[in-house]
PAKOLMI-229526 format. One line per 5 residues: number of its first residue (from 1); for each residue x, y, z of C-alpha. Coordinates in Angstrom, 3 decimals. Last residue first. Layout:
REM residues N
NUM = X:Y:Z  ...
END
This chain:
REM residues 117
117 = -3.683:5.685:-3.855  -2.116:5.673:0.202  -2.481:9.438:0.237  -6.018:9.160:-0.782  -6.875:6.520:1.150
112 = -5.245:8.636:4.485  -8.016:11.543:4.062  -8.279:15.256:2.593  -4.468:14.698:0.914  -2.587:17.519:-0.017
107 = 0.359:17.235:-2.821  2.993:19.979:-1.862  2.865:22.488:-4.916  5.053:24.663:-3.147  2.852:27.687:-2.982
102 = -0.242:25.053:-2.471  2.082:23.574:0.420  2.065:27.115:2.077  -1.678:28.017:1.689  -2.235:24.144:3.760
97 = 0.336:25.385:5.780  -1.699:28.677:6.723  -5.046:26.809:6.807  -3.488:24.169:9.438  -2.145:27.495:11.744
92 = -5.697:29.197:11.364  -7.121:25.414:12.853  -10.708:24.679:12.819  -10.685:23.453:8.575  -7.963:21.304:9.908
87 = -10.410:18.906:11.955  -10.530:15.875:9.367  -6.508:15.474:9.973  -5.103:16.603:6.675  -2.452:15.118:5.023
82 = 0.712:17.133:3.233  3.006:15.293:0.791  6.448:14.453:-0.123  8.104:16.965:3.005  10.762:19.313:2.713
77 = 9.032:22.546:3.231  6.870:21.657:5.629  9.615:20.905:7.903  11.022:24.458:7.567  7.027:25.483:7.926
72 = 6.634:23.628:11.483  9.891:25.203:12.757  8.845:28.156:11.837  5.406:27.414:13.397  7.106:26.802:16.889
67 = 9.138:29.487:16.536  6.335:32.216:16.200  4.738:30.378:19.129  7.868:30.959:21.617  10.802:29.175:22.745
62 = 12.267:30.181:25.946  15.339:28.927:27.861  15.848:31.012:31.307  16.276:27.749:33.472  15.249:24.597:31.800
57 = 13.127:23.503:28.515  12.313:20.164:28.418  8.993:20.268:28.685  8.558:23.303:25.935  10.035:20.625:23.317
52 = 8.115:17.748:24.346  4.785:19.885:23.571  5.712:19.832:19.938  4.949:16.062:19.174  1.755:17.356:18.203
47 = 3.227:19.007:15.202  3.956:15.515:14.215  5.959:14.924:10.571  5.141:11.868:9.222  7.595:9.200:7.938
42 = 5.710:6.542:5.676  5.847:2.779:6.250  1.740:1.904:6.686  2.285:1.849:10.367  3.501:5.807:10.330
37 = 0.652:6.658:8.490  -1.238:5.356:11.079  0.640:7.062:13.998  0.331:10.733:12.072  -3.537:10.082:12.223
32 = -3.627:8.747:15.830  -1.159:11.453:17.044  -3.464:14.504:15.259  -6.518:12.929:16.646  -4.855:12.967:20.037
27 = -3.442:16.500:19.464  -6.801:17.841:19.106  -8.408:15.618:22.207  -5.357:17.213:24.332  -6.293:20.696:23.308
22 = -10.135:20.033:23.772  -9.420:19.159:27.279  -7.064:21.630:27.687  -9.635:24.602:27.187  -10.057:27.669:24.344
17 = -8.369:25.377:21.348  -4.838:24.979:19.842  -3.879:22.234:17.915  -6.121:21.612:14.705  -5.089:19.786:11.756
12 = -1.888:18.979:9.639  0.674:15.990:9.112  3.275:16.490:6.858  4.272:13.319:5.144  7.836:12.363:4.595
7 = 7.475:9.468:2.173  5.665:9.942:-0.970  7.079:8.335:-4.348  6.921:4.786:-2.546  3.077:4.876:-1.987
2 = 2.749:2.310:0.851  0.000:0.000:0.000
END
């Protein structure tokens, strides 16, 4: 199944919301999406995978949104293909990249049979 022309996939969707509950249920479908694709033998990029960064920092370190989503966008840049999780349409950040990989003429994929076609 594994589309061998493809292989670092950008995962995109909602993050942020107004409580932690719906937060943590964002980067849950985000994980569950990005672990899939992962099964199937491609290498997704995890924006979810974020909050390890801003655990480990220590003392006066800071990283702040703006580089959060440059980091994102470098990664953006170099990936096969972009996949959406269903809830990107909620996300300004997912609506961004998804303006960014039309610039680059990323391939975007609405659902995981179409990337694996």
């Amino acid at each position: 199944m594994y589309n061998r022309k493809l292989k670092r996939i950008y995962i995109a969707g909602a993050y942020s919301a107004d409580n932690v509950t719906s937060v943590l249920d964002n980067m849950r479908e985000g994980m569950r999406l990005a672990t899939k694709v992962f099964l199937l033998g491609y290498s997704p990029f995890v924006p979810w995978f974020d909050f390890h960064f801003q655990l480990m920092l220590r003392g006066n370190e800071k990283l702040t949104v703006d580089d959060y989503y440059r980091y994102s966008l470098d990664w953006l840049e170099v990936s096969d293909a972009m996949l959406l999780v269903p809830n990107f349409n909620t996300s300004k950040g997912a609506l961004l990249e998804i303006k960014r990989a039309d610039e680059l003429k990323i391939p975007i994929f609405y659902d995981i049979y179409g990337l694996i076609r």
